[in-house]
N, C-alpha and C positions, 0 to 999 in steps of 0.2 A: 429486315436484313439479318442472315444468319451468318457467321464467321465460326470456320470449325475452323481448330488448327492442327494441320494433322502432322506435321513437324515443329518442332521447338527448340530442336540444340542447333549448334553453331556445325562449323564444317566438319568435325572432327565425328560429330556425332557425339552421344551419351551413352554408356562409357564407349570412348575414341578408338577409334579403329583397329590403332597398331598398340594402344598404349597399356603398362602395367603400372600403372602407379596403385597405390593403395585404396584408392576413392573409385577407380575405374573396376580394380577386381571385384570393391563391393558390390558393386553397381551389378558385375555379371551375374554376381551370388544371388543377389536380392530381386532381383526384377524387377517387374510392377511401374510405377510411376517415372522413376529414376530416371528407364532407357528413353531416350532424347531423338529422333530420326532429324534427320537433316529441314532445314526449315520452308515451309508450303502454308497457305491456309488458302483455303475454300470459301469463295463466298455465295450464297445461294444456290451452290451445284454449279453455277456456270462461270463463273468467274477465277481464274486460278490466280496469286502472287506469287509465281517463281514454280520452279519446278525441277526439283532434286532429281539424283540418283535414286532417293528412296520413295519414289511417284510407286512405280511397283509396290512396297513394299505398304504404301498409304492404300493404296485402292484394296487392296488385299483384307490389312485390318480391319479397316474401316467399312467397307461394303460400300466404296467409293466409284460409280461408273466416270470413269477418267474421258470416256470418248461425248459425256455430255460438256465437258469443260469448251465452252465456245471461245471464251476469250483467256487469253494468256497475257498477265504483264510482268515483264520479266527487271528486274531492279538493275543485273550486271549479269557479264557474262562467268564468274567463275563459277567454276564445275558448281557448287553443293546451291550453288540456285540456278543452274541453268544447264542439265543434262540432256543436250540436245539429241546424242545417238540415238533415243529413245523414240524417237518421232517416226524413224522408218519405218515402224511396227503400227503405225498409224492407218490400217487399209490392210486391201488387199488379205491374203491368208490370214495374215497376224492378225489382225481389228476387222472382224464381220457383224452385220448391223447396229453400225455407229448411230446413237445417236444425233449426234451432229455431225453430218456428213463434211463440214467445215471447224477450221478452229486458226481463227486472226491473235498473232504473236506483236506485241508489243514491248520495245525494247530501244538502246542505243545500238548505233554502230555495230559495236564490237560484238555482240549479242547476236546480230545480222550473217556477221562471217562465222563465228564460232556455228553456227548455223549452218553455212556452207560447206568449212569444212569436216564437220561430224557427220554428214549428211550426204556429203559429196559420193562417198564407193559404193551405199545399199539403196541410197532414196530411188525406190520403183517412181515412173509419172505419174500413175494411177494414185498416188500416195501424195507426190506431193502437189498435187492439182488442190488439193483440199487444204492444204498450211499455206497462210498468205503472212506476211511480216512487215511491219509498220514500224517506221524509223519514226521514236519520238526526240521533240527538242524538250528541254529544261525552260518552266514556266509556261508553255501555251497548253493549254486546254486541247483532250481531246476528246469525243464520242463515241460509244456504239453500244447497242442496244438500248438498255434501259439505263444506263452508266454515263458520268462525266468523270472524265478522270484530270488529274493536274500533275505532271510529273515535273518533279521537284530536286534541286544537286542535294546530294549527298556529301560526305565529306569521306571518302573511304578508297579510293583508287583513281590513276589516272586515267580510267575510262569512259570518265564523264556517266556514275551509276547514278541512279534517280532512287528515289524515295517518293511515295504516293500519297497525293489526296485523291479517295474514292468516292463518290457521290452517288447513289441510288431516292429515286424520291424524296424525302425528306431527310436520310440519313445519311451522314459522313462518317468516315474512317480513316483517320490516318495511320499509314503502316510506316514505322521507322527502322528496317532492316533493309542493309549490313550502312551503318554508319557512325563515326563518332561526332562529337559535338557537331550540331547544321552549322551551314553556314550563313549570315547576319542576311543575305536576300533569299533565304529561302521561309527565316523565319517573318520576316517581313511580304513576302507574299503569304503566307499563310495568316499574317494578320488581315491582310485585305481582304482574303477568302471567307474570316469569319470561324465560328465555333464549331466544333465538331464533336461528334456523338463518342467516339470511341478513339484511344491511341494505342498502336502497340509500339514497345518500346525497345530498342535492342539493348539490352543485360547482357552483354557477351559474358563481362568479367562480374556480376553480381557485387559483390561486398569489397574488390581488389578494387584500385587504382587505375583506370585504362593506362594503359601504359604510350608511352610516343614511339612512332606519330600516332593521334588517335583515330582507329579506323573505326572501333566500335566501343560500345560505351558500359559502366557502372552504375548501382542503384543511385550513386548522388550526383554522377551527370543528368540522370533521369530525372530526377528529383529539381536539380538545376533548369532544367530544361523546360519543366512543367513549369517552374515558376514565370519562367519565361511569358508561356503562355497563357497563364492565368494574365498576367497584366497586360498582354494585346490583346485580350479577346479570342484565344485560339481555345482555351477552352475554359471552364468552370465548375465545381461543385457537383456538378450532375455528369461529367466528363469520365466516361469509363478507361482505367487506363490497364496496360495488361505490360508483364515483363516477359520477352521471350529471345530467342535465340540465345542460349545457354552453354558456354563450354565447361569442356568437365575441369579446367583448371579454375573456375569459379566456385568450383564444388557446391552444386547446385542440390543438395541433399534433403531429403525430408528435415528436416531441421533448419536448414537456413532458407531454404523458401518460405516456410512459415516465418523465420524472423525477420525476412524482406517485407514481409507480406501486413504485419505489423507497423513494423518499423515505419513502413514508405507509404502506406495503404494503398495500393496495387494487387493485383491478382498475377498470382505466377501462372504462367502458361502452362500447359502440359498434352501432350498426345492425344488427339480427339477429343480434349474439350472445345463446347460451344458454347457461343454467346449469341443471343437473339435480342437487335436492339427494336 
């Protein structure tokens, strides 16, 4: 299983959109590693987690064919994980010999309409005869392809968002973005489920405090959290863990990622890194 990640900051992006603080201008100055795109990761070429406004902006860098992405699972509906206007471009003039002439979106509710209505004024038929969308519940298993997935509460909005266990063959993944602390039956189903190959962990705030109510988390609720699951059996020693979703008020800098990275023994995420479990 391969997991690229080809977004890594938080909504705001790295350095944030509208923002001049001092850490954001360096950011422009410097380039390189810094800039953060809104958060995605790829698994195998056909699997997507979320799908930013900066989907563009990932296929582009990356040398990303987006039209092989067959399955889509989307965690919530807000915008910087789930820019649905994008999808009309899916066919027709805009997307010519797609590889997957199809692509099944996984998602709650609210994911469904945000869907409708982003989609509602341009969606050609031709277009969207090929997006089909699948209402997941929280805790039942669900299938397709070569994939088992588990979608799991989160603790981050009242739209009932999910958090993933991914299953391919012998390997699992858990992705813990946009969330703060889980909630006590989520990590108790995920003891039942057993060990897993790899986590990624949302860092929004890196070395800060998450602040209340907690939507997203710091390196020592991470830290908290792994302990957690060393002692259910969610993971162990050989457990690869990765810190992502990064905002620029965590100041996510050449310097404090390596002393995260230290400190927590974690691997800090960054724009088109891969990991091949």
């Amino acid at each position: 299983m391969k997991i690229s990640y080809l977004g890594t900051g938080a909504a705001e992006g790295v350095p944030a959109l509208f923002c001049n603080c001092d850490y954001c201008k360096g950011v422009r100055e410097r380039g390189g590693r810094e800039i953060r795109s809104r958060s995605q990761i790829l698994i195998d070429g056909d699997l997507s987690v979320d799908f930013p406004p900066d989907a563009f902006y990932h296929a582009a860098r990356f040398g990303i064919d987006l039209s092989a992405v067959r399955y889509l699972l989307v965690t919530h509906s807000h915008m910087d994980h789930f820019y649905a206007h994008d999808f009309i471009l899916r066919g027709y003039k805009y997307g010519k010999n797609l590889t997957s002439p199809t692509l099944d979106v996984y998602g709650n509710r609210e994911v469904a309409e945000v869907f409708a209505e982003c989609t509602r004024r341009e969606m050609r038929r031709e277009i969207g005869e090929g997006i089909r969308l699948h209402l997941l519940t929280a805790f039942e298993e669900t299938a397709f392809g070569a994939y088992r997935v588990l979608p799991l509460k989160a603790r981050h909005s009242s739209e009932n968002p999910f958090v993933f266990l991914i299953e391919k063959g012998e390997k699992r993944v858990l992705h813990l973005t946009d969330t703060g602390m889980l909630p006590d039956e989520t990590v108790s189903a995920l003891a039942r489920a057993g060990r897993v190959d790899l986590i990624n962990f949302d860092c929004t705030f890196l070395f800060d405090a998450a602040p209340q109510p907690r939507r997203h988390m710091c390196l020592e609720e991470n830290k908290e959290l792994y302990e957690r699951f060393l002692k259910s059996g969610v993971a162990d020693e050989r457990t690869v863990r990765v810190a992502t979703h990064f905002s620029h008020n965590g100041v996510p800098s050449p310097e404090n990622v390596a002393r995260a990275e230290a400190q927590y023994a974690m691997t800090a995420a960054y724009d088109g890194m891969e990991i091949a479990l």
